[in-house]
C-alpha positions in Angstrom: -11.0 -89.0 167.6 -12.6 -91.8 169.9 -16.3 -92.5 169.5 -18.5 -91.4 172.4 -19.5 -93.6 174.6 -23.5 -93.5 174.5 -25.6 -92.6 171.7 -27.3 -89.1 171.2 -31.1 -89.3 171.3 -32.0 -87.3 167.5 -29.1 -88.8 164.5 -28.1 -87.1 161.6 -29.8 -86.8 158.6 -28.4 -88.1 155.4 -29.6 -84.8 154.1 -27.0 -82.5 152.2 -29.8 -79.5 152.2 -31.8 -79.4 155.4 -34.2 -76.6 156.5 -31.6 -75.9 159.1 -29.3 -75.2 156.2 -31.6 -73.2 154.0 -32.9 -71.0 157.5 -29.3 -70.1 158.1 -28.8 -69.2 154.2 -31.9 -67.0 154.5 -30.8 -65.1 157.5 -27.5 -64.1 156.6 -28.9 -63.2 153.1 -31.5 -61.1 155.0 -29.5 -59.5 157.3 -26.8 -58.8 154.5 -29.3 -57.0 152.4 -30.0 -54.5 155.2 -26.6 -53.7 155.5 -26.5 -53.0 151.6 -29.6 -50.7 152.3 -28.1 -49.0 154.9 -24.5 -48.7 153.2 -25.7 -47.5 150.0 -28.1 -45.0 151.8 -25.2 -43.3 154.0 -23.2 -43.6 151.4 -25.0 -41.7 148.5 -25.8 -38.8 151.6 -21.8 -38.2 152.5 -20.8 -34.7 151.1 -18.2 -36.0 149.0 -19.7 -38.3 147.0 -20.2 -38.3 143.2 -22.4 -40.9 141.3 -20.0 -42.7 139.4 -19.7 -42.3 135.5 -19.0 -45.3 133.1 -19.3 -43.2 130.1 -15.2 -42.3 129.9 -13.9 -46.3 130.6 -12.9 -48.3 127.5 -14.2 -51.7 127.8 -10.6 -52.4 127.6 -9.7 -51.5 131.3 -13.2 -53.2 132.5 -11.6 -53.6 136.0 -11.6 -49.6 136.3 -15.3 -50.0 136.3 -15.0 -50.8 140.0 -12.1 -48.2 141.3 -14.6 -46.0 142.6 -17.0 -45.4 146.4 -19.9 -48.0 144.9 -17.7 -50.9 143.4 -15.3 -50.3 147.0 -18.8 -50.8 149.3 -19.8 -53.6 147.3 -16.2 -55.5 147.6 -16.5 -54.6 151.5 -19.8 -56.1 151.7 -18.8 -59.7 150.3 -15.7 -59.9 151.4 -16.4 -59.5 154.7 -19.6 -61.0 154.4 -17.4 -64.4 153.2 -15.6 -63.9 156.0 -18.5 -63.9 158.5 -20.4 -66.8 156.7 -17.5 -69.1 156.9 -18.0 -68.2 160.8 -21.2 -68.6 161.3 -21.7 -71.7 159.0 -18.9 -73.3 161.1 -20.7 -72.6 164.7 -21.3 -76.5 164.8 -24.1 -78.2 166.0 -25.3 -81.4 167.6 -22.7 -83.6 165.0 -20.3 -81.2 164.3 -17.7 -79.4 165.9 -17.4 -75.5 165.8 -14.8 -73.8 163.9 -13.0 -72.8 167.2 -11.4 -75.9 167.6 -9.6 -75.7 164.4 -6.4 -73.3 165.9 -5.0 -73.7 162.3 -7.4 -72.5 160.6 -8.7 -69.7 162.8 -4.9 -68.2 162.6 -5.5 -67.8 159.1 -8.8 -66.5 159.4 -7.7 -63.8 161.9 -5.0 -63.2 159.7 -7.3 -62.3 156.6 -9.6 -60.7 158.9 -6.1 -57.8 159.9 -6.3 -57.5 156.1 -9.6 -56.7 155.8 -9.1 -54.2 159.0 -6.6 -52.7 157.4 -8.5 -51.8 154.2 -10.8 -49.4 156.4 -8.1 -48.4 158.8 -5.3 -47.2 156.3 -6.0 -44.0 153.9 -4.3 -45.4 150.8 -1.6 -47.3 150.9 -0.2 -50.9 149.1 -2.8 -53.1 150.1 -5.7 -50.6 149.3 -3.7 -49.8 145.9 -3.2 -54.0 145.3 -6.7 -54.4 146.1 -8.3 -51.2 144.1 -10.5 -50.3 147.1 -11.5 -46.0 146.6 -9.4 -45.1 149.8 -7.1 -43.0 147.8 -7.0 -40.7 145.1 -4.8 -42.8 143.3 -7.3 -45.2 143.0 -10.5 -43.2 142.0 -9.1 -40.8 139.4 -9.7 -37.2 138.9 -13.3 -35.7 139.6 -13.7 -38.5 142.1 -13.0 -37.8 146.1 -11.5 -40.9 147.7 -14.4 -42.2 150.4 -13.8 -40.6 153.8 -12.4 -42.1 157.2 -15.8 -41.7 158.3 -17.3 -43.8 155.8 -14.7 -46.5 155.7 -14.9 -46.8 159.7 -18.8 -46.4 159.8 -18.8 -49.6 157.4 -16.4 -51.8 158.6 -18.5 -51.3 161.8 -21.7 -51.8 159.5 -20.1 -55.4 158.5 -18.5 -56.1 161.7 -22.5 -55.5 163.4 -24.2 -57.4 160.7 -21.9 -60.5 161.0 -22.1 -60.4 165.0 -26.1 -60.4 164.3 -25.7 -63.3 161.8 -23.7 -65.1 164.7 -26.6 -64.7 167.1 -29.1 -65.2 165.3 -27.2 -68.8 164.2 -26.2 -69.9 168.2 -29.5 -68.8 169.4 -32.0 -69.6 166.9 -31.0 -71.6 164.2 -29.2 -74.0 165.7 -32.1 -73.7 169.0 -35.5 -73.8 168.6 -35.5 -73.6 164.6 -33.7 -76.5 164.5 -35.7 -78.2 167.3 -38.9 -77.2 165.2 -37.5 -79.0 161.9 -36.8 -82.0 163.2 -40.6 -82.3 164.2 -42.2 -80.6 161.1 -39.2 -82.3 159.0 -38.9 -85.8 160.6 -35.2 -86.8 159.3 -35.3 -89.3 156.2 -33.3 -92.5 157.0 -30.8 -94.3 154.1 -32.7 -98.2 153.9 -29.9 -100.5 152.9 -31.0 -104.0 151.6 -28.4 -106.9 152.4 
C-alpha cells in the first residue's frame, strides 16, 4: 500500500467506540428484532406447528433442547445475522477499505453463505442432520412435524431482506449523514503526545 498523496480534510479518531459504531450496532440490533417478531409470529400461525415440550429431555441430552421449529428459527436468525453483520460492519468508510476488496476472504464468505442456503433449500439431508436444524423428521422426533418448505424459504428470505436493509441503512445513513452529524456533535478527541 502507498500513502496518498494529499491529506483528507476530517482524520481519524483514536476512538475504539465511536457513535458511528454504536448507530450501526443499534440498527442492525433493531432491525434484527423485527425479523424475530415477524419469524416467530408466522411461525407460531403455520398449520403444522406444535409448541415445543421440554418436559420428556433428560438434562443429559441438553442439545436436544434445540432439535425442534423454535431452537431452528433462532439458529437461522444469528447465523445469518453473523453473516450479514460481518458485511455490513466491513462496508468501509472514509479510512477504511470495504470488505469487497478482500477476494480471499469474500470466497469464503460466499462459500459459508451456499451453506447457509442450503439449510433452507434442502428437506433433510447431512448438513441439516450435522447441524440439527428441524428440516427433517429425523431431527425433531416423534409428535413433532419437520418445519415446511414454506417456512424455511419464507425465512431465509426474511434474513436475506433484513440484512439487505441493514446494508442500506449502513451505506446510506450511517456512514452519510449520521456520521457527518457526529463528527460535529462529537468533535473527534486527538492523542497529545509530550516529547
Amino acid at each position: 500500500a502507498t500513502p496518498e498523496k494529499t491529506l483528507h480534510k476530517s482524520r481519524p479518531t483514536c476512538e475504539l467506540l465511536s457513535p458511528v459504531h454504536i448507530g450501526s450496532v443499534c440498527q442492525q440490533l433493531f432491525f434484527r428484532g423485527v425479523t424475530y417478531t415477524i419469524a416467530f409470529t408466522v411461525l407460531h400461525k403455520q398449520s403444522w406447528y406444535k409448541p415445543f415440550d421440554p418436559n420428556g429431555i433428560s438434562m443429559v441430552q441438553w442439545w436436544r433442547l434445540a432439535q425442534n421449529a423454535e431452537g431452528s428459527t433462532v439458529f437461522a436468525i444469528v447465523s445469518g445475522g453473523l453473516l450479514g453483520a460481518a458485511l455490513v460492519l466491513s462496508l468501509g468508510g472514509n479510512f477504511r477499505r470495504a470488505i469487497f476488496h478482500n477476494y480471499l476472504l469474500m470466497l469464503i464468505f460466499a462459500v459459508l453463505f451456499v451453506f447457509w442456503v442450503l439449510l433452507f433449500v434442502l428437506s433433510g439431508g447431512w448438513l441439516s442432520d450435522w447441524l440439527a436444524f428441524a428440516s427433517s423428521q429425523k431431527i425433531v422426533g416423534d409428535g413433532y412435524e419437520p418445519m415446511s418448505e414454506f417456512y424455511r424459504l419464507f425465512l431465509m428470505f426474511l434474513i436475506i431482506g433484513d440484512v439487505i436493509v441493514c446494508l442500506l441503512v449502513e451505506k446510506f445513513i450511517i456512514l452519510g449523514p449520521f456520521s457527518d452529524w457526529c463528527r460535529v456533535q462529537f468533535p473527534p478527541q486527538h492523542i497529545h503526545i509530550n516529547v
